[in-house]
C-alpha positions as CSV (number, residue, x, y, z in Angstrom):
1,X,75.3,201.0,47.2
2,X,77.0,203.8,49.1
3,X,73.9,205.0,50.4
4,X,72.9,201.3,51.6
5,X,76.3,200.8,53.5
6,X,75.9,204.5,55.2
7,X,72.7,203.9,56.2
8,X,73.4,200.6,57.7
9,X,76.2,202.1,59.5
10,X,74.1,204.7,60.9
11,X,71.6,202.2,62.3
12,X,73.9,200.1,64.0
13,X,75.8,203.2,65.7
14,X,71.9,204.0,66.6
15,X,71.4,200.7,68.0
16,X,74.7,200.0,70.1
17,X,74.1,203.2,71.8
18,X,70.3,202.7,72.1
19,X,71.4,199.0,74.1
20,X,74.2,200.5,75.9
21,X,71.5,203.0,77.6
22,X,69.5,200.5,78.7
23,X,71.3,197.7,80.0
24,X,73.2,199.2,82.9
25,X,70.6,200.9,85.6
26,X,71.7,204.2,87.3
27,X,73.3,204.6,90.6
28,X,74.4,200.7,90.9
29,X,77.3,199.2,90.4
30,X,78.2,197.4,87.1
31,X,79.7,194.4,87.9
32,X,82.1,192.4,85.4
33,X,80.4,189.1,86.4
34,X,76.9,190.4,85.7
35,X,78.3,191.7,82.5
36,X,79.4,188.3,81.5
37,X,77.1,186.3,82.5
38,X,74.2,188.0,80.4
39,X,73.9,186.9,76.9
40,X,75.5,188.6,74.1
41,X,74.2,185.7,71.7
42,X,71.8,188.0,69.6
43,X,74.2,190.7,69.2
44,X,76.8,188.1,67.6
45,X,74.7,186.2,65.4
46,X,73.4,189.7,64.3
47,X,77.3,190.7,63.8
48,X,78.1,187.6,62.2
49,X,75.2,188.4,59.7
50,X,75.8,191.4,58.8
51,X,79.3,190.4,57.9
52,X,78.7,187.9,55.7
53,X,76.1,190.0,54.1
54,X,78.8,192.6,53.6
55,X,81.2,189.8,52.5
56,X,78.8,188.3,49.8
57,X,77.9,191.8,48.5
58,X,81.2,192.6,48.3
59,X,82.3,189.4,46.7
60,X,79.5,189.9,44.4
61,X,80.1,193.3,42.5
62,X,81.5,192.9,39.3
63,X,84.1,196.2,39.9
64,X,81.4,198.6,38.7
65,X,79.3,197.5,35.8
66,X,79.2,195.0,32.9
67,X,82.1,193.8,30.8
68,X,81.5,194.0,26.5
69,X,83.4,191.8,24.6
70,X,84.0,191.8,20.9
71,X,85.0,189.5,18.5
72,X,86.4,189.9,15.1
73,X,86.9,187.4,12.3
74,X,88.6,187.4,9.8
75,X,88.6,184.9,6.2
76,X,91.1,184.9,3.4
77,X,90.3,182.8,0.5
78,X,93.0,182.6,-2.2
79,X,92.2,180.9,-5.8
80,X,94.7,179.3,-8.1
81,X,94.4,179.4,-11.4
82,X,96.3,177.5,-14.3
83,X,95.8,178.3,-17.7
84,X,96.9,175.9,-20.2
């Protein structure tokens, strides 16, 4: 599971920087309006996933394996006698 969560870290550090490269172009300015007005709608919906996934994975686990439960019984049985 650590593995998993590292690796999907990894890839989204990859992938914000591989977006960030390519959205602004070189030796123009980068306006705060153009900025805004371009949509982010992917990136949240995929943000938004991947938190609930984390959420339900987390919520999930069961604190690191299996629980055993035992049961014990136990019977007494008296007897009465009465001699006459």
């Amino acid at each position: 599971m650590r593995i998993f969560g590292a690796a999907i870290l990894a890839a989204s550090l990859l992938v914000t920087n591989a977006f960030a490269a390519t959205s602004l172009s070189a030796g123009k300015p980068a306006g705060v309006k153009k900025a805004q007005s371009e949509g982010n709608t992917i990136l949240i919906i995929g943000a938004v996933g991947l938190a609930g996934l984390g959420i339900g994975l987390a919520a999930s686990s069961n604190g690191g394996g299996p629980t055993n439960f035992t049961s014990t019984t136990t019977s007494t049985t008296t007897t009465t006698t009465t001699s006459p």
